[in-house]
GUTOR-841321 format. One record per residue (C-alpha): x, y, z; residue in three letters. Coordinates in Angstrom, 2 decimals. Layout:
BEGIN
<node <X; Y; Z>; ala>;
...
***
This chain:
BEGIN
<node <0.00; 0.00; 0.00>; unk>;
<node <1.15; 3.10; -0.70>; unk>;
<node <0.05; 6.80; -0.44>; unk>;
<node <-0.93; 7.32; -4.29>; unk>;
<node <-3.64; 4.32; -4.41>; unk>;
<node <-5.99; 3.14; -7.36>; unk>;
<node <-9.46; 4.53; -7.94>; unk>;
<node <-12.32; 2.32; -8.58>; unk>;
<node <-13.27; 1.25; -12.01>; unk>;
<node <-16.71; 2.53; -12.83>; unk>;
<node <-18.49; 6.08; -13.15>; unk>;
<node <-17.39; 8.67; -10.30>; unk>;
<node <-18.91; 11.54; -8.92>; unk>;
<node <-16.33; 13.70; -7.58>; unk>;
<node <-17.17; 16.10; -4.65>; unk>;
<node <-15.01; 19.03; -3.87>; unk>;
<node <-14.46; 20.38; -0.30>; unk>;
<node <-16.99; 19.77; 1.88>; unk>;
<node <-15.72; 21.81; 5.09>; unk>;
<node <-18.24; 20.80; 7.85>; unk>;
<node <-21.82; 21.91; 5.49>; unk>;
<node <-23.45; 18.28; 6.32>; unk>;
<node <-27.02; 19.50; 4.90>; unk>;
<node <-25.29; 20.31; 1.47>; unk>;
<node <-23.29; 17.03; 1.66>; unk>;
<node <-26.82; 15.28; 2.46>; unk>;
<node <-28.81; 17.61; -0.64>; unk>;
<node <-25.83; 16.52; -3.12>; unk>;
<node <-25.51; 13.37; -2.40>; unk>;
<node <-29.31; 12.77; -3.06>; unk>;
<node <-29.22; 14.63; -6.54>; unk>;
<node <-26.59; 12.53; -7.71>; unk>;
<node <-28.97; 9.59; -7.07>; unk>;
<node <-27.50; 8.02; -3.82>; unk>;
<node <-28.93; 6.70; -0.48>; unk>;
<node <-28.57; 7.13; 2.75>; unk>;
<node <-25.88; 4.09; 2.50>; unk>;
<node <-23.81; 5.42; -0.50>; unk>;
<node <-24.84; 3.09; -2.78>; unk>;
<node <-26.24; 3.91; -6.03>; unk>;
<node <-28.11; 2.13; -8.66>; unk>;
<node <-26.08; 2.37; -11.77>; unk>;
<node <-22.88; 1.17; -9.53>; unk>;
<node <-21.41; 4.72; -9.57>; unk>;
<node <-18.60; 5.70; -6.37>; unk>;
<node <-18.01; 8.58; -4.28>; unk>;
<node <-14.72; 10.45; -4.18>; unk>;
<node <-13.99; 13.31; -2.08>; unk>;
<node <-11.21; 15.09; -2.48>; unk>;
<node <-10.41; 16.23; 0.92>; unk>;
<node <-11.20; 19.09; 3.44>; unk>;
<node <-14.22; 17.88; 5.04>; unk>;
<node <-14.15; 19.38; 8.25>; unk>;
<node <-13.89; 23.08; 9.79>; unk>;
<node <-15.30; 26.25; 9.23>; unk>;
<node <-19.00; 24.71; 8.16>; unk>;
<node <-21.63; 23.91; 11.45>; unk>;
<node <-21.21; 19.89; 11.35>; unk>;
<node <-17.48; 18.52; 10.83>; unk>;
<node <-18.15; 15.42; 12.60>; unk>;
<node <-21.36; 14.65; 10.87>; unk>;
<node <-19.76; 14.80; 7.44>; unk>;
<node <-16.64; 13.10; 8.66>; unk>;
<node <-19.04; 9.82; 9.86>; unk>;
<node <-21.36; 10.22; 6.47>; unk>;
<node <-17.93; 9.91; 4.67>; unk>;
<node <-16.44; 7.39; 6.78>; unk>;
<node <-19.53; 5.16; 6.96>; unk>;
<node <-19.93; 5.57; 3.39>; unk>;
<node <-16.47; 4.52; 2.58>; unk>;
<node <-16.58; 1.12; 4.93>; unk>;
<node <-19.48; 0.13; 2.81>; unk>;
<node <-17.37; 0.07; -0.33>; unk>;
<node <-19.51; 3.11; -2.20>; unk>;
<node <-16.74; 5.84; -1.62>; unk>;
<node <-13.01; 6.85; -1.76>; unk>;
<node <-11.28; 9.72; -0.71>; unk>;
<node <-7.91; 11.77; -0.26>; unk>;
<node <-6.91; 13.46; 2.42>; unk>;
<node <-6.84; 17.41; 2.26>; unk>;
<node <-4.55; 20.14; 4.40>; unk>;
<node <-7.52; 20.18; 7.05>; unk>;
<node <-7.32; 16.63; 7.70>; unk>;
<node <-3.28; 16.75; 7.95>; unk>;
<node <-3.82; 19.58; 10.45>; unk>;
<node <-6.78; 17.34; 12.72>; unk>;
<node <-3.98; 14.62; 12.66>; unk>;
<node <-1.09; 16.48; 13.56>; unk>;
<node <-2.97; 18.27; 16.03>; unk>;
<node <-2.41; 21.60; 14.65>; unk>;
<node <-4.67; 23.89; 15.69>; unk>;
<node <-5.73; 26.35; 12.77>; unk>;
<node <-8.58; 28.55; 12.03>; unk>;
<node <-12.44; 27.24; 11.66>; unk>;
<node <-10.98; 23.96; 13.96>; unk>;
<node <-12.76; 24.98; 17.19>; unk>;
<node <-15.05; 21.80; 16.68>; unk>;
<node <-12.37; 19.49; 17.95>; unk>;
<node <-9.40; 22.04; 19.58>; unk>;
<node <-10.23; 23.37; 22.43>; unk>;
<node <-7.64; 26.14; 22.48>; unk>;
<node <-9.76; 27.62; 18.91>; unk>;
<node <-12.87; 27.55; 20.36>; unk>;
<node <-13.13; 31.56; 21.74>; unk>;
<node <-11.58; 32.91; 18.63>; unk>;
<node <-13.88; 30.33; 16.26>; unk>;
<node <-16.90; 31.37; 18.10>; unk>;
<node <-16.76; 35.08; 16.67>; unk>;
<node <-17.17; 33.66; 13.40>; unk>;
<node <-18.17; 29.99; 12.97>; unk>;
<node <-20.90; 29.39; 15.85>; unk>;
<node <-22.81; 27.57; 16.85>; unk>;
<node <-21.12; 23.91; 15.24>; unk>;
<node <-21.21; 20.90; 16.42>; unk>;
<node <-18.08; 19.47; 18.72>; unk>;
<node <-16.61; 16.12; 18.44>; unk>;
<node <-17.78; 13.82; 21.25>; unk>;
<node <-15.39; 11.72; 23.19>; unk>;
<node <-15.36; 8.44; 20.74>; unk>;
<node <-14.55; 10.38; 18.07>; unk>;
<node <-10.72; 10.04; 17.92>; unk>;
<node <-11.23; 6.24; 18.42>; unk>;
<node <-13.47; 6.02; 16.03>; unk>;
<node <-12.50; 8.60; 13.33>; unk>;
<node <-8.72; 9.25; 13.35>; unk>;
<node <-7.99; 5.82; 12.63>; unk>;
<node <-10.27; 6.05; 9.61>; unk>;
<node <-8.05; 9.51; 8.53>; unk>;
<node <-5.20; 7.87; 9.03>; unk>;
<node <-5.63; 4.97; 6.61>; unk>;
<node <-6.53; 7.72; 3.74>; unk>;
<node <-4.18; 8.45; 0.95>; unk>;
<node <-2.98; 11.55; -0.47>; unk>;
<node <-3.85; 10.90; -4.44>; unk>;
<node <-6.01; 8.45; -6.57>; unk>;
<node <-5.65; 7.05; -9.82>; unk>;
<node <-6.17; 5.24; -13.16>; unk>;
<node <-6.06; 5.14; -16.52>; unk>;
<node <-7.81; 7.63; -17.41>; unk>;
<node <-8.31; 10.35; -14.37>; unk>;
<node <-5.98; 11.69; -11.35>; unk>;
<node <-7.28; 13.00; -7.97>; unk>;
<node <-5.89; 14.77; -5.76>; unk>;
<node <-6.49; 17.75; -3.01>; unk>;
<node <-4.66; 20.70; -4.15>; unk>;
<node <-1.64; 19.78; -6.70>; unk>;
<node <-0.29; 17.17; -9.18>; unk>;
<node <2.95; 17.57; -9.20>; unk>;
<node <4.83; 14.44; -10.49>; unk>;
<node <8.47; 14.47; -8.63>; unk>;
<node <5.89; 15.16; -5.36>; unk>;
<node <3.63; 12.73; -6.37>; unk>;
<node <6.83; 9.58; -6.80>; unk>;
<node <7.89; 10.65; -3.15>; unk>;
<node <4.40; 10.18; -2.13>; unk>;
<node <4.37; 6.38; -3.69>; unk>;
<node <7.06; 5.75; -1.43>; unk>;
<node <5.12; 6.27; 1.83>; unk>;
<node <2.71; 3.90; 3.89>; unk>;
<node <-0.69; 5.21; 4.55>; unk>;
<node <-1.39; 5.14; 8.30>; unk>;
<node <1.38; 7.07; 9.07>; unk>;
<node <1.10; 10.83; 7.21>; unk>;
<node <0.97; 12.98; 10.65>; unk>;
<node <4.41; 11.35; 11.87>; unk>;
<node <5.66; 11.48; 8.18>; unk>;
<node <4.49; 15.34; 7.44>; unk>;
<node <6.17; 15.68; 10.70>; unk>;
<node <9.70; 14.25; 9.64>; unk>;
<node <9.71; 15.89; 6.70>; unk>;
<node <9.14; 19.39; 8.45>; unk>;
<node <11.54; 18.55; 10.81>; unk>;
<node <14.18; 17.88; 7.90>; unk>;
<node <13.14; 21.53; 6.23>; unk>;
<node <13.89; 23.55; 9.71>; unk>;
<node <17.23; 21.68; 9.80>; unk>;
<node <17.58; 23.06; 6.28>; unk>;
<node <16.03; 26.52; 6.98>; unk>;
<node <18.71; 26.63; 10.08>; unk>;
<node <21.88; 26.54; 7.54>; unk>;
<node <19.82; 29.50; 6.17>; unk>;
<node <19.54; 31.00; 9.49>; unk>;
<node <15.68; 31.71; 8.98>; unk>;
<node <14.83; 30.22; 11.98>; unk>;
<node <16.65; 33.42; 13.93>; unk>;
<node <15.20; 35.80; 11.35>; unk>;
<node <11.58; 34.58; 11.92>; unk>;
<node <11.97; 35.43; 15.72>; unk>;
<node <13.24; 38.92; 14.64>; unk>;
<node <10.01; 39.85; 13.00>; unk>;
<node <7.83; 38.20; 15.14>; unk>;
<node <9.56; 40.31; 17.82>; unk>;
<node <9.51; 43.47; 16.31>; unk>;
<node <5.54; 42.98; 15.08>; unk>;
<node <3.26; 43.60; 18.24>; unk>;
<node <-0.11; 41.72; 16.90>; unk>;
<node <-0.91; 38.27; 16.42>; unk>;
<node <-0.85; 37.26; 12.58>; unk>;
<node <-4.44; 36.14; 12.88>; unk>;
<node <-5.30; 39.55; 13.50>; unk>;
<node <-6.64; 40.81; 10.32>; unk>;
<node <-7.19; 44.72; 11.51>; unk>;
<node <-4.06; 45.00; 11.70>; unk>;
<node <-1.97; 44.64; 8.71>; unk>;
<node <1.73; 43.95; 9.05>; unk>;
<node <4.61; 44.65; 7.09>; unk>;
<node <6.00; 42.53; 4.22>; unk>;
<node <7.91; 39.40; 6.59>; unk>;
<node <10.15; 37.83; 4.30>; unk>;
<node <11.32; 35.35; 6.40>; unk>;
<node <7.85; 33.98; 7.03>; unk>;
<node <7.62; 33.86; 2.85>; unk>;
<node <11.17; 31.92; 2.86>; unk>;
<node <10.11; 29.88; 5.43>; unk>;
<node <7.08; 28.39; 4.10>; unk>;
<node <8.96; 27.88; 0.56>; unk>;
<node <11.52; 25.69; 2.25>; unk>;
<node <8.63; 23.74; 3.77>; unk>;
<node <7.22; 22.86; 0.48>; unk>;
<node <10.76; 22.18; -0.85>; unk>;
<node <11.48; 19.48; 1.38>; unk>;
<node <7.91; 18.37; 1.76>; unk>;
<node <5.80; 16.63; -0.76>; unk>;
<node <2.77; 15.82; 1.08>; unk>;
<node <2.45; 19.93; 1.91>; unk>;
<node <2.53; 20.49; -2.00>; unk>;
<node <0.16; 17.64; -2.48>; unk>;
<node <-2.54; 18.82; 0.21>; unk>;
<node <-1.84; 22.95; -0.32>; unk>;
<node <-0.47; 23.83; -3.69>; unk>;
<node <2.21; 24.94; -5.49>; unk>;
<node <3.55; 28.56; -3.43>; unk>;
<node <5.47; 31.51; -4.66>; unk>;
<node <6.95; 34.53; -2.56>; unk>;
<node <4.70; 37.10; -2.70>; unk>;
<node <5.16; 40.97; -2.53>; unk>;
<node <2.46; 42.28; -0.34>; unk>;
<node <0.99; 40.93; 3.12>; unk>;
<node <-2.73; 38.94; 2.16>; unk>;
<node <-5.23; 38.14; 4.87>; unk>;
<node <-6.11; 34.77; 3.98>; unk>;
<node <-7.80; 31.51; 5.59>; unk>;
<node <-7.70; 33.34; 8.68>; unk>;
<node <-3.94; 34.49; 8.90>; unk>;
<node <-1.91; 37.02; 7.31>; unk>;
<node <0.51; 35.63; 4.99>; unk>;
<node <3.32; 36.36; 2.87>; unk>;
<node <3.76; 33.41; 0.05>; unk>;
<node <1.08; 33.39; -2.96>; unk>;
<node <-0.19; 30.34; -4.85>; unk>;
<node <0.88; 29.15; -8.05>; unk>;
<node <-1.42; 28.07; -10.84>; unk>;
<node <0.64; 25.05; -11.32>; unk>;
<node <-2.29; 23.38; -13.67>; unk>;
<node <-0.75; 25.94; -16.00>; unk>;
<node <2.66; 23.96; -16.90>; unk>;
<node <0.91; 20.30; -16.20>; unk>;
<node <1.80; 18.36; -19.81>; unk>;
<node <0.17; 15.09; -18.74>; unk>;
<node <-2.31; 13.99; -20.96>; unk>;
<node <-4.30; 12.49; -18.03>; unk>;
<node <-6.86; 14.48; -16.38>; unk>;
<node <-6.56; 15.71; -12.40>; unk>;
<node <-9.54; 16.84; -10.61>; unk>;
<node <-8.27; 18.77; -7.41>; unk>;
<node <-10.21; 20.94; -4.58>; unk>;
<node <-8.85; 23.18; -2.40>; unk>;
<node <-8.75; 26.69; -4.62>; unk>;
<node <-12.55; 28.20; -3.27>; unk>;
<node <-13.85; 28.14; -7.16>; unk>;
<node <-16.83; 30.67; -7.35>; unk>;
<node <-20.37; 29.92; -9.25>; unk>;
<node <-21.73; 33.15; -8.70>; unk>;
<node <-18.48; 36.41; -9.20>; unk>;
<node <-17.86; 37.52; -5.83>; unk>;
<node <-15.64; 39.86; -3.94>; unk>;
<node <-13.02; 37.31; -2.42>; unk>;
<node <-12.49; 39.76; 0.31>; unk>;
<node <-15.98; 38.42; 1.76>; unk>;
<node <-14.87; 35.07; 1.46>; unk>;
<node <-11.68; 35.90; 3.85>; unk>;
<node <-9.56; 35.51; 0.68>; unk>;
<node <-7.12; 38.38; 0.16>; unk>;
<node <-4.91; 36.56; -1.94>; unk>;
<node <-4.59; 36.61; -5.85>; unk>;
<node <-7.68; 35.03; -7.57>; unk>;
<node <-6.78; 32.23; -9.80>; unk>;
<node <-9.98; 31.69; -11.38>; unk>;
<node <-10.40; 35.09; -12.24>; unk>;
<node <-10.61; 34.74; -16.56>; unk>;
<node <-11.53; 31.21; -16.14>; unk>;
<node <-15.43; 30.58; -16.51>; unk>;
<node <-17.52; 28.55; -13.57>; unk>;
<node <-17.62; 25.14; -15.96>; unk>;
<node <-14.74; 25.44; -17.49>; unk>;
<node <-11.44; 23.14; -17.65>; unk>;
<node <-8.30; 24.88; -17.13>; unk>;
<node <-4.49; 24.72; -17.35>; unk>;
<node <-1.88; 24.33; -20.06>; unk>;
<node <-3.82; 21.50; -21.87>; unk>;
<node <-7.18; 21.82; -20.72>; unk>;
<node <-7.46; 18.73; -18.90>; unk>;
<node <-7.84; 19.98; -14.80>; unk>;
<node <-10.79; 21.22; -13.54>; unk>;
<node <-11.13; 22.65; -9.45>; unk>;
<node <-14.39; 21.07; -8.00>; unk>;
<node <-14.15; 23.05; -4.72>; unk>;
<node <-16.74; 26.04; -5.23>; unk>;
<node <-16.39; 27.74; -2.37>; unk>;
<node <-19.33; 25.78; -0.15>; unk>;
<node <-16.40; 26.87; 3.25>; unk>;
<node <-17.77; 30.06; 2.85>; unk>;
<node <-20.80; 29.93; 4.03>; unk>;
<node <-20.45; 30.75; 7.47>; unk>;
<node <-19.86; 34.45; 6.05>; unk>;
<node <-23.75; 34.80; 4.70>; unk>;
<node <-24.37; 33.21; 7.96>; unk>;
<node <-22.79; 35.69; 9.95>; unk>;
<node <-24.32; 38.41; 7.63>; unk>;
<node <-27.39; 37.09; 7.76>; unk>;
<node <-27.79; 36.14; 4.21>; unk>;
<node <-28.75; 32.46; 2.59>; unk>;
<node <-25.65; 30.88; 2.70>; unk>;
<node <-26.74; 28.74; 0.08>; unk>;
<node <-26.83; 31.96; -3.20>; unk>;
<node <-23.30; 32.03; -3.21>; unk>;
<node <-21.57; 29.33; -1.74>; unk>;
<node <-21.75; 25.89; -3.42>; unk>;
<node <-21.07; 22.19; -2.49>; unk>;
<node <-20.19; 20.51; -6.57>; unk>;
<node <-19.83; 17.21; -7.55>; unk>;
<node <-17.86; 16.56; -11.50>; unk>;
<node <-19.30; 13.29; -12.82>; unk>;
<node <-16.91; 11.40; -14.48>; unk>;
<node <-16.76; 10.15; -17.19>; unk>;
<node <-20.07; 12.74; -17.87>; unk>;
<node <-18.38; 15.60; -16.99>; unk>;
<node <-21.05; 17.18; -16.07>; unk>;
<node <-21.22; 19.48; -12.97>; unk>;
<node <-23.90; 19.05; -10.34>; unk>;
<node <-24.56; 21.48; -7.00>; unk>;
<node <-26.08; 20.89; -3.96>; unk>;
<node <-29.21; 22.73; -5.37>; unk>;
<node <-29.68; 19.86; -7.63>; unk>;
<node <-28.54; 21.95; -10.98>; unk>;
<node <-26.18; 20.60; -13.59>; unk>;
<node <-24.91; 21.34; -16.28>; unk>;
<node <-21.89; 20.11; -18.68>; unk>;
<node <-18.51; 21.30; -18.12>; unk>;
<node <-16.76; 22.83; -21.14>; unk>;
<node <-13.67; 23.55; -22.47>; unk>;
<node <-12.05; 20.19; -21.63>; unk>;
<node <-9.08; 19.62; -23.58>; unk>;
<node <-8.65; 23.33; -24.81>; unk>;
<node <-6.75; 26.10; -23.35>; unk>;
<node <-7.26; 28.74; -22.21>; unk>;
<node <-11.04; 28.85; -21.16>; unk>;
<node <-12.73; 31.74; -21.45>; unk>;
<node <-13.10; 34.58; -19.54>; unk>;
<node <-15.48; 34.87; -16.16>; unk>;
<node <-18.46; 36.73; -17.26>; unk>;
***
């Protein structure tokens, strides 16, 4: 067993981030034709492609859906960044359903959400454990945020069951690196000098470019961080994003992917609807900007981003708006490739095999 594992033979229906929206899991799930089991009656599978908990009001409801749905041989899934954190028990923004130390500063914004009782890391970490980072066959790749193939070979290499400890050793070898840089010393300079917390989005702080180089040494000597979050670049202005300020920008690495098979991928908060990203807490660089809602992207057509944006919805919550106008939980059917949402609309992707796509409009 390995890491990269083989996707079921058979029509899929691919389902982008879910991030804790349980009713929109339960409304898309039902549109594509599936019960309450996961079994469907043209033989079709699940695959998620990660991220199913935080942010959204029920991360341990769609974490058992998934897992029960998985046992009874009608699903597969990767893991995605959020998972990696739950695992490694690092605490990040939108986690207050299972971390204790997020839950003041994730009930500004995320309440009320359901907690994790006290079976669930019995019960439901072993399950995340055993979960690979990338799927395949012939004819389609999956994976949560980035294909990259030298990434991808290091990943083969690994036993599943073991990704927290793993993801840990390989951080551990990029400080090691980072201290022949002497970055370490240079991060505690500018965390000295800046007097906020860099989850504190009033307060903007300057440019830190030893944060930026060390987060690019992290993905250098980590594959299963480019796997789960992307391809990064240093950027040259601060962005609140995901709940942090930060200083490295991502890369549209579908752009130089010359692989004739297709990757479907999550992670990148895909819009239906335009939107400001600002009001999705996304101050970073939008990489779907001139590429239509349906369409395929990347050098050779052939990748298309599932996740549209569903995470968001606490933000019409908390503005008292219908979080479901916006915000979107999608499933691509494969070998269809048609796109269904939660609202039980579809309609057929376009654009696959031809770059670029077209403009958002």
């Amino acid at each position: 067993m390995s890491l990269v594992q083989a996707l079921p033979a058979g029509p899929l229906d691919v389902i982008g981030d879910v991030h804790g929206e349980r009713q929109a899991l339960e409304s898309l799930v039902r549109h594509l034709g599936y019960d309450e089991d996961g079994g469907h009656p043209a033989g079709r599978t699940l695959v998620f492609v990660g991220d199913f908990c935080d942010r959204g009001p029920d991360s341990p409801g769609v974490l058992a859906l998934v897992r029960r749905w998985v046992d009874n041989g009608h699903a597969c899934a990767v893991l995605g960044n959020h998972e990696i954190n739950l695992l490694r028990e690092d605490a990040k923004d939108g986690s207050g359903w299972y971390f204790d130390e997020r839950i003041e500063a994730d009930n500004r914004k995320y309440a009320p959400y359901v907690r994790a009782d006290q079976a669930f890391d019995e019960e439901m970490l072993p399950f995340l454990r055993q979960l690979p980072l990338a799927l395949e066959r012939a004819d389609l790749r999956i994976v949560h945020a980035a294909w990259i193939d030298d990434k991808i070979n290091q990943a083969r290499a690994l036993r599943p069951g073991h990704v927290a400890q793993d993801y840990d050793r390989l951080e551990q070898e990029a400080y090691l690196h980072a201290k022949t840089l002497g970055i370490p010393a240079r991060l505690k300079a500018e965390n000295q000098a800046w007097p906020y917390h860099l989850e504190d989005g009033a307060h903007c702080p300057p440019f830190m470019p030893a944060h930026a180089d060390s987060e690019l040494n992290k993905s250098q000597y980590n594959p299963l961080k480019v796997l789960s979050c992307g391809v990064e670049r240093r950027g040259s202005e601060p962005f609140y994003a995901g709940g942090k300020w930060r200083f490295v920008e991502r890369v549209a690495w579908w752009d130089t992917y010359t692989d004739s098979t297709p990757v479907i991928v999550g992670h990148y908060w895909r819009r239906i609807h335009e939107l400001d990203r600002s009001v999705l807490g996304k101050g970073d660089q939008d990489l779907f900007a001139d590429i239509n809602p349906h369409a395929w992207h990347g050098l050779r057509g052939n990748v298309f981003c599932v996740d549209f944006s569903v995470g968001a919805r606490w933000t019409a919550r908390l503005a008292g708006q219908p979080p479901e106008q916006d915000f979107k939980l999608a499933a691509l059917r494969w070998p269809e490739r048609v796109l269904m949402l939660d609202d039980g609309s579809a309609a057929p992707t376009t654009h696959f095999l031809q770059a670029p796509a077209p403009a958002l409009v």
